[in-house]
C-alpha positions as CSV (number, residue, x, y, z in Angstrom):
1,X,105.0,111.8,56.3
2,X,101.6,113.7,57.0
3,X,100.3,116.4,58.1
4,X,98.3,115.1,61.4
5,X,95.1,117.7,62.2
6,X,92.2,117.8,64.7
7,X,90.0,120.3,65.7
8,X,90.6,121.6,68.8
9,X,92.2,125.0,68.8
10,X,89.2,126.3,66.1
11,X,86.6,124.5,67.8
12,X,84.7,127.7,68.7
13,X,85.0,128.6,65.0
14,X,83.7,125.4,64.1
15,X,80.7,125.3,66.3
16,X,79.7,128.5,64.9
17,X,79.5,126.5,61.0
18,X,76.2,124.9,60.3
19,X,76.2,121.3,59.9
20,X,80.2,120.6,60.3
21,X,80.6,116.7,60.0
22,X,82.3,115.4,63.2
23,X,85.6,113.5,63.2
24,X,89.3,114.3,62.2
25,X,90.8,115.0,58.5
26,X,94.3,113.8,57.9
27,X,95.8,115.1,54.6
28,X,99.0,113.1,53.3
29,X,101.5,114.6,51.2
30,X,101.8,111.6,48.0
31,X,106.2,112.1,47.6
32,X,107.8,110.2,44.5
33,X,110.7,109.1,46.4
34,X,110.4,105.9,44.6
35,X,111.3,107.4,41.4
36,X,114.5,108.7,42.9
37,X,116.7,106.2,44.4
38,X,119.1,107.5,46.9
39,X,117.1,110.5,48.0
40,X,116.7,111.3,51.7
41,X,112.7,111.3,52.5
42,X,113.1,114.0,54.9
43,X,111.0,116.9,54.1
44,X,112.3,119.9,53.0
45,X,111.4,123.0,51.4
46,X,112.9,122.1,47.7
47,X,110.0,119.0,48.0
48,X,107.4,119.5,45.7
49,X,104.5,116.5,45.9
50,X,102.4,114.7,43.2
51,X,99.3,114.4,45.0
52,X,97.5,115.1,48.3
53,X,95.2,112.2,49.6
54,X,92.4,112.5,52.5
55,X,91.7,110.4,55.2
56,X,88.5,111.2,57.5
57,X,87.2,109.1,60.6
58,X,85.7,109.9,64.0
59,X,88.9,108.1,65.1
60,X,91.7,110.1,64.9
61,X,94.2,107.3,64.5
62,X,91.8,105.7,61.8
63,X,91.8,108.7,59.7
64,X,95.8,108.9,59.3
65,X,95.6,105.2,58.8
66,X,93.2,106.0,56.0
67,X,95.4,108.5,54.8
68,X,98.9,106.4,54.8
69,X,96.9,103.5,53.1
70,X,96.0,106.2,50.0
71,X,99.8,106.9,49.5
72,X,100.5,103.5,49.1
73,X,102.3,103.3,52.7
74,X,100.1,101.8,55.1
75,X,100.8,101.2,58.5
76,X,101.6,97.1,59.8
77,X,99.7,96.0,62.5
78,X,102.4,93.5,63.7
79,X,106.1,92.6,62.8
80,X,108.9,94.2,63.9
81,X,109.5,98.1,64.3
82,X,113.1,100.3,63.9
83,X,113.5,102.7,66.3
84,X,116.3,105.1,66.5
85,X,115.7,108.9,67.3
86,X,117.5,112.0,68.1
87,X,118.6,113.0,71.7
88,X,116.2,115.6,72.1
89,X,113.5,112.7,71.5
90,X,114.8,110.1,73.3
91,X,112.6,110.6,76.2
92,X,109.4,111.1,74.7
93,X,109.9,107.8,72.7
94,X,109.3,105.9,75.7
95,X,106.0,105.8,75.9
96,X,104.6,105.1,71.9
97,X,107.5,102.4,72.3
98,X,105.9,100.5,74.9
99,X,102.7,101.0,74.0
100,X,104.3,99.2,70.4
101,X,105.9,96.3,72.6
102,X,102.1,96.0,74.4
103,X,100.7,95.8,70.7
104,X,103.6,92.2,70.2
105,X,106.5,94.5,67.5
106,X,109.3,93.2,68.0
107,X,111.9,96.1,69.0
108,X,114.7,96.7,67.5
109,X,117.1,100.0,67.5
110,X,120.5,100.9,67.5
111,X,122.5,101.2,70.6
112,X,121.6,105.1,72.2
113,X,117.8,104.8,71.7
114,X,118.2,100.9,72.5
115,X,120.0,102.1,76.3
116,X,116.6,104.5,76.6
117,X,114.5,101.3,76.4
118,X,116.4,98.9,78.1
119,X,116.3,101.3,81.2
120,X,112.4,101.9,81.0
121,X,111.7,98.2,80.9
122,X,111.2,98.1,77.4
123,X,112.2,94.8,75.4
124,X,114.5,95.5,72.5
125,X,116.8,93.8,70.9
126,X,120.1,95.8,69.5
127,X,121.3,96.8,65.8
128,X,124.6,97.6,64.3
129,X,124.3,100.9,63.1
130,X,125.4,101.8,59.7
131,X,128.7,103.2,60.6
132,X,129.7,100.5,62.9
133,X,130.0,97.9,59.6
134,X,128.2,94.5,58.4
135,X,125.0,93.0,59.8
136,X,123.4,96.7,60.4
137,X,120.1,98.3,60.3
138,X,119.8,99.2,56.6
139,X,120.6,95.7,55.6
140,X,117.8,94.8,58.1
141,X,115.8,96.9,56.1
142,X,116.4,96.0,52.9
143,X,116.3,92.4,53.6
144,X,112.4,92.9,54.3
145,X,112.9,92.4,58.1
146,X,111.7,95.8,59.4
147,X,107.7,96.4,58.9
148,X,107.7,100.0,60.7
149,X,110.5,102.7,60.7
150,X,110.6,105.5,63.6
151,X,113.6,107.7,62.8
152,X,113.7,111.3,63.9
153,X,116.7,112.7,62.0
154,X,119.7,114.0,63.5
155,X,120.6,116.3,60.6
156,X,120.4,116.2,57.1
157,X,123.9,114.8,55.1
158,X,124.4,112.2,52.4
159,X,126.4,110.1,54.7
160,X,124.9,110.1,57.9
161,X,123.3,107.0,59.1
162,X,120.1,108.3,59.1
163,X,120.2,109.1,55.4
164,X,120.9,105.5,54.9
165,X,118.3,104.3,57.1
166,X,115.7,106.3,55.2
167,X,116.5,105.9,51.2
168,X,116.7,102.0,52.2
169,X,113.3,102.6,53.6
170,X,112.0,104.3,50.5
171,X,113.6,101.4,48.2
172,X,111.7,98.2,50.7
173,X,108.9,100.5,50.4
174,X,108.5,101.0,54.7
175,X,106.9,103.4,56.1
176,X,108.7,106.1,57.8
177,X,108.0,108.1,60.8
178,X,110.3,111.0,61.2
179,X,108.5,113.1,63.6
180,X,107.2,112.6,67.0
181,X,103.5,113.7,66.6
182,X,103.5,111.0,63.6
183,X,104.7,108.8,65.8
184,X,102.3,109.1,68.1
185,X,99.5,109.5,65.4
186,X,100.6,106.1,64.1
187,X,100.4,104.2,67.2
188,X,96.7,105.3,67.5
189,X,96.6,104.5,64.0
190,X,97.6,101.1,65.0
191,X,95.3,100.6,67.5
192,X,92.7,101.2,65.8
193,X,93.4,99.2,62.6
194,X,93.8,96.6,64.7
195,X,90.4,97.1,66.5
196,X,89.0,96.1,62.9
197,X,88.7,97.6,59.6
198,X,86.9,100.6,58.7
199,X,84.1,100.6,55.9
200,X,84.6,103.8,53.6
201,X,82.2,106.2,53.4
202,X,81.6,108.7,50.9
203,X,81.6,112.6,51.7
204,X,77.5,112.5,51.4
205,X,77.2,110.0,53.7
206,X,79.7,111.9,56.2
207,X,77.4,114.7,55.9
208,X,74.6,113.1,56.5
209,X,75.8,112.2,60.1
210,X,75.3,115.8,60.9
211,X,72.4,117.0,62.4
212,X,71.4,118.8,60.0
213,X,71.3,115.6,57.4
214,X,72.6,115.7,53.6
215,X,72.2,118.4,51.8
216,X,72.8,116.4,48.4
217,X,70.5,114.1,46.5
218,X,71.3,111.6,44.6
219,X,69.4,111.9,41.0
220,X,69.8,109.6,38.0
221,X,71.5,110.7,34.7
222,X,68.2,110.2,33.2
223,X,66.2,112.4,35.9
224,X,68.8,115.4,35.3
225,X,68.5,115.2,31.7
226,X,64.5,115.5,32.1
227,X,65.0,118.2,34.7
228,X,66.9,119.8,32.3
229,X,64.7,119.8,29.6
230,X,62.0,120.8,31.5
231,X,63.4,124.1,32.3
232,X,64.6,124.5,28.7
233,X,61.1,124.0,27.3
């Protein structure tokens, strides 16, 4: 989905750099996956993207929001959210669900991650998964009834039900969450969309904040041109 980054382990290296703009930079990988119907949007090494976008906020969760808005898959701040995740993530789920549930999504996931859920206190309602017939989760999907997808993959295979769950993703044009630090970056994302929107701001005006203030001016075409001329004479 993203790559999710704050400064914390180099933040000796970065107080050492003069006038470092405070605040978190989340760069997103820009995938085509629309243009090929039928592929898995899990990331692999054979992936090659068509563009990198920036987001950048004091807020960590408002930067990747920023980011996932500039690939064209921004993140809902209501509806219903898809949750189905491998064993090994079952029990960190817990806690980004609820905190979803707190926010009013709807829950809905297949019948392992649903059990997790149920058994926290968590309300969710149940899916057919793809294997188990009609009425499932990528029909769900592709019926426009699923605003968020959380799906950490059990494996990669052109038949497994997470491979359906995530091309019919890419074709309703979802977003995806197939890790859990995304997952967790996007419910702070999420929180802080729905805290209110976030003016843009340009990189001038993100350096300005430090204390060291700008170090670009803003000239006119005109005033260049004469500067230049100046010299030249």
């Amino acid at each position: 989905m993203s790559t999710f980054w704050k400064p914390g382990p180099v933040r000796r290296l970065r107080n050492s750099l003069p006038n470092v703009p405070e605040g978190t930079a989340v760069k997103a990988a820009v995938l085509p996956f629309g243009r090929f119907p039928g592929v898995d949007t899990v990331l692999g090494p054979e992936m090659k993207s068509t563009g990198e976008v920036m987001g950048i906020d004091r807020d960590p969760g408002m930067a990747l929001a920023k980011a996932l808005v500039s690939t064209g898959s921004g993140l809902p701040t209501s509806g219903t959210a898809f949750v189905s995740v491998a064993n090994r993530d079952k029990r960190a789920i817990v806690f980004p669900a609820k905190r979803l549930a707190d926010l009013g999504f709807r829950l809905v996931a297949t019948s392992g991650t649903a059990g997790v859920l149920e058994r926290a206190g968590i309300p969710v309602e149940r899916v057919a998964k793809v294997s188990e017939g009609p009425h499932n989760v990528a029909e769900l999907i592709r019926g426009g009834k699923v605003d968020l997808v959380i799906n950490t993959p059990f494996g990669r295979g052109p038949r497994s039900d997470g491979y359906f769950i995530r091309t019919a993703t890419a074709a309703a044009g979802v977003p995806c969450i197939t890790t859990l630090p995304g997952v967790f970056a996007a419910v702070r994302g999420i929180e802080a969309l729905r805290g209110g929107p976030s003016e843009p701001s340009s990189l001038q005006e993100h350096h300005a904040t430090t204390s060291g203030g700008a170090s670009q001016v803003r000239i006119s075409f005109a005033e260049a041109a004469a500067s230049v001329s100046g010299e030249a004479g």
